[in-house]
BAVO-438256 format. One line per 3 residues: number of its first residue (from 1); their letters; for each residue x, y, z of C-alpha. Coordinates in steps of 0.05 Angstrom, whole numbers, plus 5000, padded with zeros to 4 digits. Layout:
NUM) a) X,Y,Z ~ ...
This chain:
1) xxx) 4113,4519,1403 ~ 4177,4496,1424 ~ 4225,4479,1363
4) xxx) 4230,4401,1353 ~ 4305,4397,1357 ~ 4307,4448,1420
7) xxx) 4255,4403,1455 ~ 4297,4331,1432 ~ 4361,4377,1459
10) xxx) 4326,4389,1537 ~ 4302,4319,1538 ~ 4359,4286,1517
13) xxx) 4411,4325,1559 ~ 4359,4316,1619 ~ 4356,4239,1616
16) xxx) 4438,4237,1614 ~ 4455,4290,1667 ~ 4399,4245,1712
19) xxx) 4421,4174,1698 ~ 4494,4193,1701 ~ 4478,4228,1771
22) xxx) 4444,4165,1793 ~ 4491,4113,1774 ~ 4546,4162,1804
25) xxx) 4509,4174,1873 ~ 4480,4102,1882 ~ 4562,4082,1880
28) xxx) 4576,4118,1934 ~ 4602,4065,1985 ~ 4558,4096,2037
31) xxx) 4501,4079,1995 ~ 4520,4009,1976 ~ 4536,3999,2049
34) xxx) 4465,4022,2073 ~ 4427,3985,2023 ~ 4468,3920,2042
37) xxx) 4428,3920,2114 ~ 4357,3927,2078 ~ 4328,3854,2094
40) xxx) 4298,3829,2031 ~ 4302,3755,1991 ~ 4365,3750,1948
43) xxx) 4398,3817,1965 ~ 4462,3828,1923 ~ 4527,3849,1958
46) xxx) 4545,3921,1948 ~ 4594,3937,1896 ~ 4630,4000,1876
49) xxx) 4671,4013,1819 ~ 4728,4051,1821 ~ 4740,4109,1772
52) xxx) 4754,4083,1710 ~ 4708,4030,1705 ~ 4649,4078,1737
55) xxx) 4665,4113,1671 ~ 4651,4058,1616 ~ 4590,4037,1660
58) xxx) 4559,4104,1664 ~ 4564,4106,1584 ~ 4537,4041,1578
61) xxx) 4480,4061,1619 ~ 4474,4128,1578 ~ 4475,4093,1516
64) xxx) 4420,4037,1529 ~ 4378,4091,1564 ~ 4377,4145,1506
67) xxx) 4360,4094,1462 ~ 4304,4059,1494 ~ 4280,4131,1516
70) xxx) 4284,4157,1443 ~ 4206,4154,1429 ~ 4195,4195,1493
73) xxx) 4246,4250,1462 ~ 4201,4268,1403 ~ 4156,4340,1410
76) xxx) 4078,4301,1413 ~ 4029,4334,1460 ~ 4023,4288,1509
79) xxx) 3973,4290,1572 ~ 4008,4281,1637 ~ 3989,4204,1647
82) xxx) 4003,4185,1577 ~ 4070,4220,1590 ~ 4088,4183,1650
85) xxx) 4062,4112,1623 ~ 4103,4125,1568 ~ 4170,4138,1601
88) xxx) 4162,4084,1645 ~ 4154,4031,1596 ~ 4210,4062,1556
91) xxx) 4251,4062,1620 ~ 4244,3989,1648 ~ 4254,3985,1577
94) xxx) 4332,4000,1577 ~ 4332,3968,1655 ~ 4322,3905,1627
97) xxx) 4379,3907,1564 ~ 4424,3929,1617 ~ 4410,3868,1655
100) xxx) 4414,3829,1599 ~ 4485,3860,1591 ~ 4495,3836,1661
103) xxx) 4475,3765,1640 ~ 4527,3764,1597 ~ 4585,3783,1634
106) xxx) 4591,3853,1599 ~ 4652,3880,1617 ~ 4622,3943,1641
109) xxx) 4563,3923,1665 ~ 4520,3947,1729 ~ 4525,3914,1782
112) xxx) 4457,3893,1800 ~ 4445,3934,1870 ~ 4465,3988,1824
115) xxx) 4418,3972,1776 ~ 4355,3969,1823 ~ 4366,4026,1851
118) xxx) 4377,4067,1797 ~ 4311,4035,1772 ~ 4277,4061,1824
121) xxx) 4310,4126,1833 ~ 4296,4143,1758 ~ 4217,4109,1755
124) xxx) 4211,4173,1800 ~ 4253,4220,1774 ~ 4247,4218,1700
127) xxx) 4169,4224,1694 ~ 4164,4289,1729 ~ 4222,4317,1683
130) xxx) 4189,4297,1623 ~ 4117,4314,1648 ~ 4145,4385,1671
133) xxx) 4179,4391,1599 ~ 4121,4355,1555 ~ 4095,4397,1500
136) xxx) 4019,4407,1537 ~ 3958,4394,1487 ~ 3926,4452,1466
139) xxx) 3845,4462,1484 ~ 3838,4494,1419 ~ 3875,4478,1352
142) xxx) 3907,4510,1302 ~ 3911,4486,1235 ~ 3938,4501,1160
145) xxx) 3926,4460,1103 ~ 3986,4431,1059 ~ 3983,4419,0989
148) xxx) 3975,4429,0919 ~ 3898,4399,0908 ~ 3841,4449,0906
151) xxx) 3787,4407,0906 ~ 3813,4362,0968 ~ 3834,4436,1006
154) xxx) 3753,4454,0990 ~ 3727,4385,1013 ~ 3773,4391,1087
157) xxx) 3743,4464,1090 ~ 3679,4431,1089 ~ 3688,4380,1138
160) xxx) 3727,4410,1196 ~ 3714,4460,1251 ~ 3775,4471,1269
163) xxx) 3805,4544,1248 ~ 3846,4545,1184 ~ 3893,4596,1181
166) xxx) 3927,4588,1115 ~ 3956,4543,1066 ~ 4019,4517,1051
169) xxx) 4037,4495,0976 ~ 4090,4490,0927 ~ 4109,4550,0891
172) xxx) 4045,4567,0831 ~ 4026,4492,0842 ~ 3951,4527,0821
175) xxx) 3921,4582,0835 ~ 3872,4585,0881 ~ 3798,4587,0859
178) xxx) 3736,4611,0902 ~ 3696,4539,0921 ~ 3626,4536,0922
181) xxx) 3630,4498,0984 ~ 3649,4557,1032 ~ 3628,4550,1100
184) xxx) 3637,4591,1163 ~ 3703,4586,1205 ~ 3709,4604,1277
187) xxx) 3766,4652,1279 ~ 3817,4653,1349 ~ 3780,4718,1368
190) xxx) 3713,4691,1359 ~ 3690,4723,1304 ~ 3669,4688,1241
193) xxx) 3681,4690,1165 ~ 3661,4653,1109 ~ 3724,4606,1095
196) xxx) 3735,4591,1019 ~ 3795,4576,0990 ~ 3800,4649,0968
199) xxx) 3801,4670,1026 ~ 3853,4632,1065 ~ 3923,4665,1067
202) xxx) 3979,4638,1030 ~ 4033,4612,1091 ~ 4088,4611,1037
205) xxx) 4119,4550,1003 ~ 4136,4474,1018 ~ 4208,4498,1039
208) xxx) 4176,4545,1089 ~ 4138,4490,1123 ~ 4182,4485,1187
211) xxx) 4178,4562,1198 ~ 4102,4566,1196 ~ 4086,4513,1239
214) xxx) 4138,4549,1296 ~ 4118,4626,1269 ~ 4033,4595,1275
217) xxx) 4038,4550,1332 ~ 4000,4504,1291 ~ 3979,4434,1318
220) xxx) 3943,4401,1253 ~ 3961,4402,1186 ~ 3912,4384,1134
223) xxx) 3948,4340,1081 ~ 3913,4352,1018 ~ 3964,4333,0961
226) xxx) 3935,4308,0882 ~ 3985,4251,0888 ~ 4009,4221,0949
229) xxx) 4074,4184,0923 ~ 4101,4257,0911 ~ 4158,4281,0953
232) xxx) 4128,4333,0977 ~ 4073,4291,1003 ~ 4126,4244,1047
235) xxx) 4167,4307,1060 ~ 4104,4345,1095 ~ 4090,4280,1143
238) xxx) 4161,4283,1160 ~ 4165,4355,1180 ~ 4095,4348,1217
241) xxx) 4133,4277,1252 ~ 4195,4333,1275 ~ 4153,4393,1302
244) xxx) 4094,4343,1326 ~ 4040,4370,1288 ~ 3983,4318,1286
247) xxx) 3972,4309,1198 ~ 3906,4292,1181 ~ 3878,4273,1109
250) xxx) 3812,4270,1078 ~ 3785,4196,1071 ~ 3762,4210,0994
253) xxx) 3829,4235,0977 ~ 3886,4191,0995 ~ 3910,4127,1012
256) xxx) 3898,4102,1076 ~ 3954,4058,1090 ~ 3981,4103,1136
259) xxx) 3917,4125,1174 ~ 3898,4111,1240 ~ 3836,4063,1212
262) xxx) 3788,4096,1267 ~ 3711,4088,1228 ~ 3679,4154,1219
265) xxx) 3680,4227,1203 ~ 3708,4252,1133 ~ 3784,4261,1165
268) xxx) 3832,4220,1185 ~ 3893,4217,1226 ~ 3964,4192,1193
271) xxx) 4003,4150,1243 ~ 4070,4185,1237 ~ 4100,4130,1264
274) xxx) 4066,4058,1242 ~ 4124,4023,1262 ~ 4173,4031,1328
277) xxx) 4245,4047,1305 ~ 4268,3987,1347 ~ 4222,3949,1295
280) xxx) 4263,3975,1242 ~ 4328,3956,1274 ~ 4315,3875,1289
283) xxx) 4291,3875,1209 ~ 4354,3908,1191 ~ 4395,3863,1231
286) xxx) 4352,3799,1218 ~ 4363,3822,1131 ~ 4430,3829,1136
289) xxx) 4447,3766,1179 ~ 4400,3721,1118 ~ 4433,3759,1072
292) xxx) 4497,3740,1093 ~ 4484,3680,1111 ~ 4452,3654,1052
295) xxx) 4501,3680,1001 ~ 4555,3639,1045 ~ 4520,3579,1051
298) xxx) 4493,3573,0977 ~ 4561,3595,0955 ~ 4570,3528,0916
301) xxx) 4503,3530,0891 ~ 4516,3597,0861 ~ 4582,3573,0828
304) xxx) 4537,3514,0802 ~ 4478,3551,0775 ~ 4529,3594,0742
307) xxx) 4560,3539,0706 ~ 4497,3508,0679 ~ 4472,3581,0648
310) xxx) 4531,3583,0611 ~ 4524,3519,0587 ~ 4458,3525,0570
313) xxx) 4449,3579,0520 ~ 4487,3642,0506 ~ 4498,3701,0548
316) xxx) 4510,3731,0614 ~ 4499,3702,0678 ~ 4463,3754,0707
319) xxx) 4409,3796,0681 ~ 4399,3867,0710 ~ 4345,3915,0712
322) xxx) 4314,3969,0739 ~ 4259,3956,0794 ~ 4212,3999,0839
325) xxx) 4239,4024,0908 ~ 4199,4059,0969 ~ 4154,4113,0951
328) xxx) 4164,4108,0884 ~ 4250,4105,0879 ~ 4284,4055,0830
331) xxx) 4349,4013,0847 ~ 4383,3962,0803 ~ 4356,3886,0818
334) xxx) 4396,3821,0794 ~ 4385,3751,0780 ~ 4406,3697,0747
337) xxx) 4390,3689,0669 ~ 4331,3649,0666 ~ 4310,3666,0592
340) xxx) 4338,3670,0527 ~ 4388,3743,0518 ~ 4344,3804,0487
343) xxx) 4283,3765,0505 ~ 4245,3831,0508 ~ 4275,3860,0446
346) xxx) 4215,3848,0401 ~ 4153,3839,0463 ~ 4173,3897,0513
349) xxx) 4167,3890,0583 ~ 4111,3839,0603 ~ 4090,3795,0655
352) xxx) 4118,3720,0646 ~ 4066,3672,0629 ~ 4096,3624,0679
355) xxx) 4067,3664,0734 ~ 3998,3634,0713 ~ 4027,3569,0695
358) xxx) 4035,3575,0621 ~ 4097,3560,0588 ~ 4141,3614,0561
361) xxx) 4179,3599,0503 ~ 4230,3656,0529 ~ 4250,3620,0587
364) xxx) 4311,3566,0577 ~ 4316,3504,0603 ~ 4359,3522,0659
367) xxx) 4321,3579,0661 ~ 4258,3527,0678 ~ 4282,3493,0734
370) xxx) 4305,3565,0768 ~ 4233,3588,0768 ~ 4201,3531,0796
373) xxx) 4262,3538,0864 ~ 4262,3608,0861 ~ 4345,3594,0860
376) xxx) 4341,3650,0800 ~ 4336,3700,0862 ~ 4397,3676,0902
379) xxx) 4431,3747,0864 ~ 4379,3791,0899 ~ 4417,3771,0961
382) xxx) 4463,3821,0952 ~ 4415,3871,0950 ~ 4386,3862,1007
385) xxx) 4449,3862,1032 ~ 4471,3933,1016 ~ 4396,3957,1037
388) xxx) 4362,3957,0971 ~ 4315,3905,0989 ~ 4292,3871,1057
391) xxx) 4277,3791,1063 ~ 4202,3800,1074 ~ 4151,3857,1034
394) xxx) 4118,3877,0972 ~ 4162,3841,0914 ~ 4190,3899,0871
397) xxx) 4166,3911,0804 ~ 4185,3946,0739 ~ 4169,4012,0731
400) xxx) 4141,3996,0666 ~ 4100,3937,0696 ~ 4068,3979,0754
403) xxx) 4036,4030,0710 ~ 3999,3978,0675 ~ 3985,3947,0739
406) xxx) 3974,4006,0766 ~ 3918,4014,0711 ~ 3879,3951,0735
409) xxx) 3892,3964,0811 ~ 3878,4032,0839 ~ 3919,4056,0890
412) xxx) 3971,4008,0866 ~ 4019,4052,0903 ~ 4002,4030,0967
415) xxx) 4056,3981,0964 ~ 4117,4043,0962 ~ 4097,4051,1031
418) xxx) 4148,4002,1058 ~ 4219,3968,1033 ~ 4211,3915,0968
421) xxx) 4218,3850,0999 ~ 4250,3782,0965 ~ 4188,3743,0996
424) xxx) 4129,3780,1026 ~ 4047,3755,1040 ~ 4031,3755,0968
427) xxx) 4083,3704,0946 ~ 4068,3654,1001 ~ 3992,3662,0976
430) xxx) 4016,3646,0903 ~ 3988,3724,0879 ~ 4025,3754,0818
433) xxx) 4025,3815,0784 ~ 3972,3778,0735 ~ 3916,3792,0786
436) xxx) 3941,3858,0814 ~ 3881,3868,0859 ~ 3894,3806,0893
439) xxx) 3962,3824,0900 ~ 3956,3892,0933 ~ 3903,3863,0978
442) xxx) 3957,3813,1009 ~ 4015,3865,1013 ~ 3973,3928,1044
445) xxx) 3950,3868,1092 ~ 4031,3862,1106 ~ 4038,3934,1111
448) xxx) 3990,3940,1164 ~ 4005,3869,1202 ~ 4085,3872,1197
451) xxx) 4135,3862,1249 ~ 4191,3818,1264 ~ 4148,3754,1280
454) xxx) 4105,3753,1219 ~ 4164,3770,1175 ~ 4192,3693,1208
457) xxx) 4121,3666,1194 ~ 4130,3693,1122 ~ 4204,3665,1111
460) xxx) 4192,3603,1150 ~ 4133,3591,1100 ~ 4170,3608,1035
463) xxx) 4232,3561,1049 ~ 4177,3498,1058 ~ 4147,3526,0992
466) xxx) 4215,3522,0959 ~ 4231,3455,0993 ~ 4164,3424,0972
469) xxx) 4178,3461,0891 ~ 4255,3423,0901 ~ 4224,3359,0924
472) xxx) 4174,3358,0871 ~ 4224,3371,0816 ~ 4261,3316,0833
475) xxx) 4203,3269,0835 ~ 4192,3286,0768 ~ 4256,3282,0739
478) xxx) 4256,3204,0774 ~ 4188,3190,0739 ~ 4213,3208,0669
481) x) 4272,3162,0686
């Protein structure tokens, strides 16, 4: 198998040498000139740049092409149609940003015959280069099995024909203990052995991981870790994601957030990549553009809410603490003060009874009106800001708060698969950490269902909420007057 990074390399330095060649060759004046006399509806004069601006535009090209073409550059085994489909799309892809540059008067833009003919010179070109590189799928697999679980290594023995070759595991995670469930395995050779977990060779350790699946030429790792919010479980879908090793996990055994959601069969695929890195991107840029925004805008508000806290009862402005990251991390989350100081000196950490519209005598007047507008989470802004949080997903909790929600939810965990949110599905839907099943059913429907659009279905939703709580507020306070 051809390393991951070697593969990205040849791709990579094969899409640039080609689109730099075909931007260079299609501004030949000779070119330009014979494309001007094709007959066709709206044909653009020719154009050619002169040296130093045939410079900039060949890196903008480069740049917009690599980046679209990125999800091509990873090592999968690919069939030859799926390979060309795929650089196609990814192709007219970058075509179109760089005529959207053009819209714009970009400095350094293409000019447009330019652009349509290195369209069509490169719809050609790159899907035999990356068909004639593509990492070919393999008629028969190879597989090892990852982890530190016994009993889920002796289950995936007993449910796959494909030949195991060994395990991987962290150093004297357990010892390995003969299963009752051995079965025969089809070795390379055709011969055949009774597999039991005795009887499988020990690959080496986690850190190792890499080497065996180059040293193996292995195509499917069997996931089969006790705990799945463990590093080493995230780490081991990361290196199969790099060498493109297809991970599979046994459906009795693990959470199946990340899992293809194909019915049938004990095993299941992970998708190693649920979401498109250009997803990733517009949510970064969308957070940090409300982030910004909204801490500018609500700048007076701030300074207002400020003033009233301190007016209202004793002690900071701000109240800190310590709140549940991705898989399982903790970052520092603030908001404004809405209850009384040390109001968890004598309780502990506990779920506010004002989630399930009780009063709690811990929360101050202020305090009051902040919960009902959600203003008390203008702070958490900021964090989202600096990357902590995101505008839209599973609302962070406590650490202390998830294991005892954890106790009345299984598989609470589910929600670490993606960035804490200051909104997300659940809040819209009015579901607190008081019914935590309810909860993680709306934010493992998020995970699953998120992208761009349903994260401004979310938002637009929660500001009416808070605009409705605001309007009502102020109803009442008229009434009482």
């Amino acid at each position: 198998m051809t390393s991951g990074w070697r593969y990205r390399g040849v791709s990579v330095l094969g899409t640039a040498i080609m689109t730099a060649l075909a931007v260079t060759i299609i501004n030949l004046s000779a070119v330009q000139e014979a494309f001007a006399l094709v007959p066709y509806f709206g044909r653009p004069a020719p154009v050619v740049l002169e040296n130093g601006e045939l410079l900039w535009t060949i890196a903008t090209a480069l740049v917009v092409t690599l980046a679209a073409m990125w999800p091509v550059f990873k090592p999968r085994p690919r069939r030859i149609l799926d390979t060309i489909l795929l650089t196609q799309k990814r192709l007219l892809l970058s075509m179109v940003a760089l005529a959207a540059l053009g819209y714009f008067n970009y400095s350094y833009r293409l000019p447009r015959a330019t652009l349509m003919l290195t369209t069509a010179f490169l719809l050609v070109v790159l899907p035999l280069f990356t068909v004639a590189i593509r990492r070919r799928p393999r008629s028969r697999s190879r597989a090892v099995i990852v982890g530190d679980d016994p009993e889920t290594m002796a289950d995936i023995l007993a449910s796959t024909d494909v030949p195991v070759i060994g395990y991987v595991s962290p150093p004297s995670s357990f010892a390995v203990e003969e299963s009752p469930d051995a079965r025969p395995v089809e070795l390379s050779d055709g011969g055949v052995v009774e597999a039991s977990l005795d009887q499988l060779s020990n690959l080496g350790g986690l850190s190792r991981l890499d080497e065996v699946f180059v040293k193996y030429d292995v195509d499917t790792a069997f996931v089969a870790f006790a705990n799945t919010d463990r590093a080493e479980f995230f780490g081991t879908l990361d290196a199969c994601a790099e060498y493109g090793v297809t991970a599979m996990v046994h459906r009795d055994h693990t959470d199946d957030v990340l899992t293809a959601g194909v019915p049938g069969g004990d095993l299941a695929e992970v998708d190693l990549e649920p979401w498109d890195w250009q997803d990733y991107a517009v949510k970064r840029v969308f957070d940090i553009c409300f982030a910004g925004a909204g801490l500018l805008v609500l700048s007076p508000v701030i300074l207002a809410i400020a003033v009233a806290i301190k007016l209202d009862s004793p002690g900071p402005v701000l109240y800190s603490q310590q709140r549940t990251a991705e898989f399982g991390d903790t970052f520092t989350v603030s908001k404004f003060r809405s209850m009384v100081t040390d109001a968890e000196a004598e309780s502990g950490a506990k779920l506010s009874e004002e989630d399930r519209g009780e009063r709690d005598p811990r929360v101050t007047r202020v305090g009051r009106v902040l919960r009902k507008t959600h203003l008390d989470e203008i702070p958490q802004l900021w964090s989202i800001l600096v990357g902590d949080m995101s505008v839209v997903g599973p609302r962070p909790e406590r650490p202390e708060l998830d294991s005892d929600m954890e106790r009345g939810a299984e598989e609470w965990r589910r929600r670490w698969f993606v960035k804490p949110g200051l909104t997300g599905l659940a809040q819209i839907n009015d579901a607190t950490g008081h019914d935590p099943r309810e909860k993680l059913r709306y934010d493992v429907e998020y995970i699953r269902r998120q992208s761009f659009w349903f994260d401004l279905k979310i938002v637009v939703r929660q500001i009416w909420q808070v605009l409705t709580d605001v309007r009502s507020l102020a109803a009442a306070g008229q009434n009482k007057e």
